[in-house]
N, CA, C and O atoms as a Tripos MOL2 file, in Angstrom:
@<TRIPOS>MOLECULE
protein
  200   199    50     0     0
PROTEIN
NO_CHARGES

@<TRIPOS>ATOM
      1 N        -162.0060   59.5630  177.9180 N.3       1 UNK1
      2 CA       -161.6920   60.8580  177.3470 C.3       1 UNK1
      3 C        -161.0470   60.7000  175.9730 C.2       1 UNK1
      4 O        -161.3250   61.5110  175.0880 O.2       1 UNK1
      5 N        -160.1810   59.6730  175.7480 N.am      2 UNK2
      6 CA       -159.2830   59.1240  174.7820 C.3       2 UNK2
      7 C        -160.4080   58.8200  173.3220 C.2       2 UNK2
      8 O        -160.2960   59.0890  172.1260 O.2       2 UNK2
      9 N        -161.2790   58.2650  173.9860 N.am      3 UNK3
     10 CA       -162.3570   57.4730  172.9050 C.3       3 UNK3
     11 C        -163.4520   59.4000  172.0700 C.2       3 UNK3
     12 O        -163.7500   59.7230  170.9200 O.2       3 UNK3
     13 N        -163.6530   60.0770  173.4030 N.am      4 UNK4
     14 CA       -164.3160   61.0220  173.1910 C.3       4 UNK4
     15 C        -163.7270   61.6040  171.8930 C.2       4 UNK4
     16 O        -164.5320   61.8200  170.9870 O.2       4 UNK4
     17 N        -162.0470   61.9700  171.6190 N.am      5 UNK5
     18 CA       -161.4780   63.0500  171.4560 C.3       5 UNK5
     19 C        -161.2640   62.0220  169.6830 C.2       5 UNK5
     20 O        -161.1610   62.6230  168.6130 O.2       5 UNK5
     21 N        -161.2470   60.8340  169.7660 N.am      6 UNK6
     22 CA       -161.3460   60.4040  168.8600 C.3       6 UNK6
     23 C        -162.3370   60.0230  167.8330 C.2       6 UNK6
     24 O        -162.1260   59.7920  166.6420 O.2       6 UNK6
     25 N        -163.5810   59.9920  168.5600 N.am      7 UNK7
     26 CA       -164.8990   60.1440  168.2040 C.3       7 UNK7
     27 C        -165.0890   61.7030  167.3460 C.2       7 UNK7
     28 O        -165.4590   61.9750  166.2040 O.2       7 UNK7
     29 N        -164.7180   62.3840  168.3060 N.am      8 UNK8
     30 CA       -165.2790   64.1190  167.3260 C.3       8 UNK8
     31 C        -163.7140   64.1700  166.0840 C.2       8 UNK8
     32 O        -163.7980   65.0530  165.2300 O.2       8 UNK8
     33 N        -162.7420   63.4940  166.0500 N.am      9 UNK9
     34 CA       -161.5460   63.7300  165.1150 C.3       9 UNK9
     35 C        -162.8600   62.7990  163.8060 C.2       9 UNK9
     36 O        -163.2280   63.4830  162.8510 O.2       9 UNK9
     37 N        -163.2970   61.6370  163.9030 N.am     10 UNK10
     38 CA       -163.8560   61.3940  163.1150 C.3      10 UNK10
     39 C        -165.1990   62.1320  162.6160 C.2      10 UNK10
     40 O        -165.5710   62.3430  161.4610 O.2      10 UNK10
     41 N        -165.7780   62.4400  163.7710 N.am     11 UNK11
     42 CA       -167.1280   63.4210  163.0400 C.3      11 UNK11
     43 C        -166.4450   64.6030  162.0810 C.2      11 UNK11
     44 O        -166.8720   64.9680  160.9860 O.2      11 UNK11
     45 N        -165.4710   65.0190  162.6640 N.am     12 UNK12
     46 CA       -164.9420   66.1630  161.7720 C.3      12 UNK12
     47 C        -164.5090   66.0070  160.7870 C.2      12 UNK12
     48 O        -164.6000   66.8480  159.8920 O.2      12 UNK12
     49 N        -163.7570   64.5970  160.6290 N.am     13 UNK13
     50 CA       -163.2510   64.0190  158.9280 C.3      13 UNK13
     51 C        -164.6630   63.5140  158.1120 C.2      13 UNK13
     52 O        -164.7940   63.6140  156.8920 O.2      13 UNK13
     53 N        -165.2050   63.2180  158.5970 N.am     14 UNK14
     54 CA       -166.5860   62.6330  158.0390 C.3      14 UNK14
     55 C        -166.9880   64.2280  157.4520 C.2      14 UNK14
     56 O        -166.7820   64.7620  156.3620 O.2      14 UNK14
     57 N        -167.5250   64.6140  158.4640 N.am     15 UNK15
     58 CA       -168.1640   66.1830  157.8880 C.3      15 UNK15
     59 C        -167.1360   66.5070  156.2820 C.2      15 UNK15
     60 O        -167.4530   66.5110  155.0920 O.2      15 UNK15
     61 N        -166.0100   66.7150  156.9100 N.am     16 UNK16
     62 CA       -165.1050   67.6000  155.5030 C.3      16 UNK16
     63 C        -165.4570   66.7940  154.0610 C.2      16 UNK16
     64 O        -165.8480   67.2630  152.9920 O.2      16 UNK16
     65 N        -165.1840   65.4730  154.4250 N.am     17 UNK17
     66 CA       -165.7260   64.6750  152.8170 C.3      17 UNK17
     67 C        -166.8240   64.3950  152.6310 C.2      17 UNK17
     68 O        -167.0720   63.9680  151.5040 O.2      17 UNK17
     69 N        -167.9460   64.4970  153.6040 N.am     18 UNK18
     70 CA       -169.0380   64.6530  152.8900 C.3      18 UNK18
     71 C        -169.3480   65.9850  152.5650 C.2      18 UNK18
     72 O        -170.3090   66.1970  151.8250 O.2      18 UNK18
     73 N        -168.6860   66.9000  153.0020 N.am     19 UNK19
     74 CA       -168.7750   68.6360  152.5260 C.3      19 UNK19
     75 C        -168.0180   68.4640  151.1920 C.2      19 UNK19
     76 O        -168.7770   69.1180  150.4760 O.2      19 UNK19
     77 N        -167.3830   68.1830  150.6560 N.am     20 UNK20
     78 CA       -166.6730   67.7980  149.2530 C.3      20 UNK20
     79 C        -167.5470   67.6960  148.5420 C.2      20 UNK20
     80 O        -168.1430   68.5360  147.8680 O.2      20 UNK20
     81 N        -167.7110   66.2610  148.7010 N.am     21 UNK21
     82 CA       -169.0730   65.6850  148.2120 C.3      21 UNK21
     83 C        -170.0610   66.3120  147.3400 C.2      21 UNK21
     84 O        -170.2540   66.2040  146.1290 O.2      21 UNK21
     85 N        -170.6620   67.0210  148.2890 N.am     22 UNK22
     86 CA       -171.9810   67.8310  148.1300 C.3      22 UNK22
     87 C        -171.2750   69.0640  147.6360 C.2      22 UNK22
     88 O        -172.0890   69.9870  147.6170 O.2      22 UNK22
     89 N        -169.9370   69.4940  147.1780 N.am     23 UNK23
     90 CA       -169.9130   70.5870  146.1590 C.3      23 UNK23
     91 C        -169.4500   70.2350  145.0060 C.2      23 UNK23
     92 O        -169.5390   71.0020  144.0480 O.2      23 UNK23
     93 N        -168.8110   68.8770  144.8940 N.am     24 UNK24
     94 CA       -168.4980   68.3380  143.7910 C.3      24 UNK24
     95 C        -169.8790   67.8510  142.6110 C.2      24 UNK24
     96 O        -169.9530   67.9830  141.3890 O.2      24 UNK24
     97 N        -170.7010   67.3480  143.4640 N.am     25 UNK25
     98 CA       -171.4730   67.2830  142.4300 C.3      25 UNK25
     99 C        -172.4290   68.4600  141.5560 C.2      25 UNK25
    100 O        -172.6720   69.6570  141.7070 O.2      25 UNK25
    101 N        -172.7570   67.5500  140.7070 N.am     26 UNK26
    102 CA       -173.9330   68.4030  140.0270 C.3      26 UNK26
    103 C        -175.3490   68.3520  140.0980 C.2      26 UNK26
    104 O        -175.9340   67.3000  139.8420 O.2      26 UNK26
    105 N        -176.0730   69.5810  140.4820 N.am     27 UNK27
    106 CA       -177.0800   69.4040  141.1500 C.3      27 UNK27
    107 C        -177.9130   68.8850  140.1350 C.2      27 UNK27
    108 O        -177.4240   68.8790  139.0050 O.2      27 UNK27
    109 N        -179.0210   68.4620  140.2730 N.am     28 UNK28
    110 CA       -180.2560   67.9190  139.7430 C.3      28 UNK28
    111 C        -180.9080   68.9560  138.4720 C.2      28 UNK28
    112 O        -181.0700   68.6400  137.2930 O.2      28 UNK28
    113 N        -181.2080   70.2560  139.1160 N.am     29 UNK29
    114 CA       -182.1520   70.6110  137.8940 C.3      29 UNK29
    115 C        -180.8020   71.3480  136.9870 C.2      29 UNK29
    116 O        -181.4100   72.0920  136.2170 O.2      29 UNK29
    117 N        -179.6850   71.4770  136.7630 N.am     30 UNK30
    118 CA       -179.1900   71.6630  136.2150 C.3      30 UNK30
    119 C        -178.6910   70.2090  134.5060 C.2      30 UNK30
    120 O        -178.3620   70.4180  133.3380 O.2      30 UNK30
    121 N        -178.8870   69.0270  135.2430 N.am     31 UNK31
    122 CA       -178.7500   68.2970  134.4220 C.3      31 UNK31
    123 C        -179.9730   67.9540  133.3980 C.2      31 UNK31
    124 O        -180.0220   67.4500  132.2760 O.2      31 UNK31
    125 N        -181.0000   68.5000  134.3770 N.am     32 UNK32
    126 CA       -182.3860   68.5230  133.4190 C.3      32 UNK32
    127 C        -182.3640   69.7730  132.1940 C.2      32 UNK32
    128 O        -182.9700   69.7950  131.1230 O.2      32 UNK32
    129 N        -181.6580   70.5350  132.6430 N.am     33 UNK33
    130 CA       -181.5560   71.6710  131.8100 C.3      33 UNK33
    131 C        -180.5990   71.1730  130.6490 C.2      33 UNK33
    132 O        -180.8860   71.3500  129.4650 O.2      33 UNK33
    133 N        -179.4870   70.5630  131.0540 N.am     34 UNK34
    134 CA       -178.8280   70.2070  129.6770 C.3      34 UNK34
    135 C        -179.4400   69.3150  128.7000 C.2      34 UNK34
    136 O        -179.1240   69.2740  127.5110 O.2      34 UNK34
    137 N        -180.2620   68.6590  129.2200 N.am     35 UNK35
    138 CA       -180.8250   67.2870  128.5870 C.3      35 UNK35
    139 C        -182.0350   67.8720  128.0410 C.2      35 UNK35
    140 O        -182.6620   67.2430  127.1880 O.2      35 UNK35
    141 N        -182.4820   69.1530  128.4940 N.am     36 UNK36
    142 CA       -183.7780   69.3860  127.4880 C.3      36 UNK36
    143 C        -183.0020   69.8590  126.2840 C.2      36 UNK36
    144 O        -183.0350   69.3240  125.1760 O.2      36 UNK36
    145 N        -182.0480   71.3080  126.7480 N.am     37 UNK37
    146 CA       -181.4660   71.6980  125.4340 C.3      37 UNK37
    147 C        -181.2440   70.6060  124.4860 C.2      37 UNK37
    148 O        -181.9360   70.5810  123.4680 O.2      37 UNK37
    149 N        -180.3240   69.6580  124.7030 N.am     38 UNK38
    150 CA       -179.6860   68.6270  123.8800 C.3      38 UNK38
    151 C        -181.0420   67.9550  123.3790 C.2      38 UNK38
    152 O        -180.5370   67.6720  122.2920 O.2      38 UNK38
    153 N        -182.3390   67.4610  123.2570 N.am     39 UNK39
    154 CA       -183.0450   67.1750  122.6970 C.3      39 UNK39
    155 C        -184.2320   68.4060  121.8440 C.2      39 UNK39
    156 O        -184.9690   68.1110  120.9030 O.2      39 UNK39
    157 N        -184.1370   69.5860  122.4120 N.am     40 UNK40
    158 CA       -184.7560   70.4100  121.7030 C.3      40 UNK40
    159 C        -183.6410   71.0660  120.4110 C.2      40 UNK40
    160 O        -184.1290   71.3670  119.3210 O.2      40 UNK40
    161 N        -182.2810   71.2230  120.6460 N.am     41 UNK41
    162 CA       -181.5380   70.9630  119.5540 C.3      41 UNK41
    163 C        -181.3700   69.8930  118.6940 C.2      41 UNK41
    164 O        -180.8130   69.9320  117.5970 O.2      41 UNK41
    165 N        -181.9740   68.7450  119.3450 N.am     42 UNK42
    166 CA       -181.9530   67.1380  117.9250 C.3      42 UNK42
    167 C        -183.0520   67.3690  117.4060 C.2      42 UNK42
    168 O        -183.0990   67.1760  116.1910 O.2      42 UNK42
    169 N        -184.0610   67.7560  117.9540 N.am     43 UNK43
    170 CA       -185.4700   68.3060  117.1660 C.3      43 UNK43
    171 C        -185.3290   69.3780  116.1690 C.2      43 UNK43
    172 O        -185.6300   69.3200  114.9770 O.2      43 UNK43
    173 N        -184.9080   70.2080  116.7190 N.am     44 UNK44
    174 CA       -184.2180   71.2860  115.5460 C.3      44 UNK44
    175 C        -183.7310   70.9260  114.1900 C.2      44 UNK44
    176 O        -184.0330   71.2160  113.0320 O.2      44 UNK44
    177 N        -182.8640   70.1840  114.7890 N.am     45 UNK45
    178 CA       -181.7280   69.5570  113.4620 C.3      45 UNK45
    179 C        -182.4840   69.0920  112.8710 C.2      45 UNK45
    180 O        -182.4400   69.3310  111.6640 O.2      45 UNK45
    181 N        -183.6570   68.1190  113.4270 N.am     46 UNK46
    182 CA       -184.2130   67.3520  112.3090 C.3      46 UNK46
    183 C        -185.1250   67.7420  111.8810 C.2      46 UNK46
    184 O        -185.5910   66.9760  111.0370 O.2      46 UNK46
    185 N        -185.8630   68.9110  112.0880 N.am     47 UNK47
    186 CA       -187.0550   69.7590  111.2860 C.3      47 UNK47
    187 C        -186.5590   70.4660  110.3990 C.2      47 UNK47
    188 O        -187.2150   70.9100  109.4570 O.2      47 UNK47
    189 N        -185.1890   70.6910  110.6010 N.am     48 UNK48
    190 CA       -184.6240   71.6580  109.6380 C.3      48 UNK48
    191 C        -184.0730   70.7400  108.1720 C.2      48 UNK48
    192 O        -183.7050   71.2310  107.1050 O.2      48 UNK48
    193 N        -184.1510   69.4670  108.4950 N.am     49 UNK49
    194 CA       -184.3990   68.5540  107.0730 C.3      49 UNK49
    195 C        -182.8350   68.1770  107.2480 C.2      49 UNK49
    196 O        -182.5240   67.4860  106.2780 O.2      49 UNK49
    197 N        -181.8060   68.3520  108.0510 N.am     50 UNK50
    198 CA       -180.3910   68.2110  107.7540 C.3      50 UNK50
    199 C        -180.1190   67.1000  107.7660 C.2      50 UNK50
    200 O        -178.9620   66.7440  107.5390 O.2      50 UNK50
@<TRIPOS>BOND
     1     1     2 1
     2     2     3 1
     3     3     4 2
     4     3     5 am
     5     5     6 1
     6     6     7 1
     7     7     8 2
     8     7     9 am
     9     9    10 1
    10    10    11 1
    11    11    12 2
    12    11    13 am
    13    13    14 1
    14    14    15 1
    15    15    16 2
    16    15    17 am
    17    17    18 1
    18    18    19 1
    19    19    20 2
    20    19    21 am
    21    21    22 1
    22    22    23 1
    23    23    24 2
    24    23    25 am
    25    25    26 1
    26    26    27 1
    27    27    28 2
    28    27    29 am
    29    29    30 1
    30    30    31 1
    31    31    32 2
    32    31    33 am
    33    33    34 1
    34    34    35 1
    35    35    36 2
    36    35    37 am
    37    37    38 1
    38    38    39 1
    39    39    40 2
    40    39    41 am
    41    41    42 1
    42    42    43 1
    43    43    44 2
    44    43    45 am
    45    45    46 1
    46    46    47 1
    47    47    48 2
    48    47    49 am
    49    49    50 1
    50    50    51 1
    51    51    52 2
    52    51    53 am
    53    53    54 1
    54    54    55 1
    55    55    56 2
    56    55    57 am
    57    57    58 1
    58    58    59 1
    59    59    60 2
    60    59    61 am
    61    61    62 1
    62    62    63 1
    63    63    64 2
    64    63    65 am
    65    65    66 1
    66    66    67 1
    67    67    68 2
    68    67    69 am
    69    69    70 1
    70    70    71 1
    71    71    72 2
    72    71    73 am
    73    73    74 1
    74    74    75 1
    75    75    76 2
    76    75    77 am
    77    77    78 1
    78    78    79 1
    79    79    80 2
    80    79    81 am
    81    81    82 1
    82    82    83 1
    83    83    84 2
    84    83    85 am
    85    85    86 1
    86    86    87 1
    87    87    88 2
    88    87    89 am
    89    89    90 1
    90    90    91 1
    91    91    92 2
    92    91    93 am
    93    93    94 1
    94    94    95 1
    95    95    96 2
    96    95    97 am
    97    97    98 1
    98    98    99 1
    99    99   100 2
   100    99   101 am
   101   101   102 1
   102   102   103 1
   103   103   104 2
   104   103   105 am
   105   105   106 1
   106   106   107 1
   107   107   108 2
   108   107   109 am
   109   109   110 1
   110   110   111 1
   111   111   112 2
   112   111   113 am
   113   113   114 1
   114   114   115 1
   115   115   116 2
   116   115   117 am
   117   117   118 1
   118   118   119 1
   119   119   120 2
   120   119   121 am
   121   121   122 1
   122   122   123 1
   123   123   124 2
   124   123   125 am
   125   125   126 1
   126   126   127 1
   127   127   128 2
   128   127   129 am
   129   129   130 1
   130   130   131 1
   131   131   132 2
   132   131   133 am
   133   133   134 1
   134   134   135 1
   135   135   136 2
   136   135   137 am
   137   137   138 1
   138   138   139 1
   139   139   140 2
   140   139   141 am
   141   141   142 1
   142   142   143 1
   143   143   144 2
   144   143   145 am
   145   145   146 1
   146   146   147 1
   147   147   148 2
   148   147   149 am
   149   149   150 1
   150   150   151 1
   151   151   152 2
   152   151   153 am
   153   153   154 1
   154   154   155 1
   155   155   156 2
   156   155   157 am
   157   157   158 1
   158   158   159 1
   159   159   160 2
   160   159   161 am
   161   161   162 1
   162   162   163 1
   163   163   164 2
   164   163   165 am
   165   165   166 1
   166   166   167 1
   167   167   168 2
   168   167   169 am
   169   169   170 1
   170   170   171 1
   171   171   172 2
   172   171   173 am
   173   173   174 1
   174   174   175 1
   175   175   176 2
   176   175   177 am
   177   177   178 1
   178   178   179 1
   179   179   180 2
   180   179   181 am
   181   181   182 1
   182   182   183 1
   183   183   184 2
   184   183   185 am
   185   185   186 1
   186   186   187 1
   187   187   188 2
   188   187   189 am
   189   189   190 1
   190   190   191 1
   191   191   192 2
   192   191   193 am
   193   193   194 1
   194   194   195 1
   195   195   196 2
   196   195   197 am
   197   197   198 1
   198   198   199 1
   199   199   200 2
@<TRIPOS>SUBSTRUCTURE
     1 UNK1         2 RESIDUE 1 A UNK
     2 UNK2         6 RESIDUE 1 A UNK
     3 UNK3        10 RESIDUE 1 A UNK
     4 UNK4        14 RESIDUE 1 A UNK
     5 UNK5        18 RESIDUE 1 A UNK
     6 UNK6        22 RESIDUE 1 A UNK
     7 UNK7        26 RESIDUE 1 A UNK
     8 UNK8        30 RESIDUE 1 A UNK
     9 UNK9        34 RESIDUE 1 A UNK
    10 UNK10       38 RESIDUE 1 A UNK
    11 UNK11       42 RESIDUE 1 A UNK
    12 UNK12       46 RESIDUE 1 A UNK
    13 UNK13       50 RESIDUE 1 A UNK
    14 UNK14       54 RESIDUE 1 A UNK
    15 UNK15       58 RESIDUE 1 A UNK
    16 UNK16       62 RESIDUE 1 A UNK
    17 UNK17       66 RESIDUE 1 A UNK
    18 UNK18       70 RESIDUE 1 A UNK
    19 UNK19       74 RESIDUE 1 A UNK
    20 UNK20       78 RESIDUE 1 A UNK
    21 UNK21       82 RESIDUE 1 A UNK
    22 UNK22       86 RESIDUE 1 A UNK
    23 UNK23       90 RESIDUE 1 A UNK
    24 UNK24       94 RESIDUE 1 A UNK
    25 UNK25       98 RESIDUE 1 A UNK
    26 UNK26      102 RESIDUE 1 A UNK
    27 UNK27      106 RESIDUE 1 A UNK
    28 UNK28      110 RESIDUE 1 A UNK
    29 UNK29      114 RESIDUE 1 A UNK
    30 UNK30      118 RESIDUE 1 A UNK
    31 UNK31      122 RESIDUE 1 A UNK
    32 UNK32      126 RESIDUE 1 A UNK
    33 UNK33      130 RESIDUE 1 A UNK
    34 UNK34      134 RESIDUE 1 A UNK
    35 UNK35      138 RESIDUE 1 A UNK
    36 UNK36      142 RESIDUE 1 A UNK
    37 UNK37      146 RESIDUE 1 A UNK
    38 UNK38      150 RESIDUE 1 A UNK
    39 UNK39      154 RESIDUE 1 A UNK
    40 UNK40      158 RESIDUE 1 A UNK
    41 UNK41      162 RESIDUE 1 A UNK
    42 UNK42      166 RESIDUE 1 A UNK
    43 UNK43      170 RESIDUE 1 A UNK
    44 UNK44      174 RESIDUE 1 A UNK
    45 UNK45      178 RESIDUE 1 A UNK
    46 UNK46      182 RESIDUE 1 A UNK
    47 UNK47      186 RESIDUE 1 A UNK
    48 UNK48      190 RESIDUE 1 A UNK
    49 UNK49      194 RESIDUE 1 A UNK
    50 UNK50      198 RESIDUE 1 A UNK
């Protein structure tokens, strides 16, 4: 019973930091989005002769 009650104390700490986790980061197509801007603005800059 001892082992049981200690078993689900860990599923439940496990769960909470991997629930962290997964809001801490930054998702995927959002970083694609910065990285196009940031190269369609270096293109810019440099058509514009600056």
């Amino acid at each position: 019973m001892q082992r049981s009650e200690q078993t689900d104390k860990q599923l439940a700490e496990h769960d909470a930091r991997i629930g962290a986790l997964e809001r801490s980061r930054w998702p995927l197509p959002s970083l694609a989005v910065l990285a196009s801007l940031g190269a369609l603005g270096l293109t810019l800059y440099e058509k514009t002769g600056r």
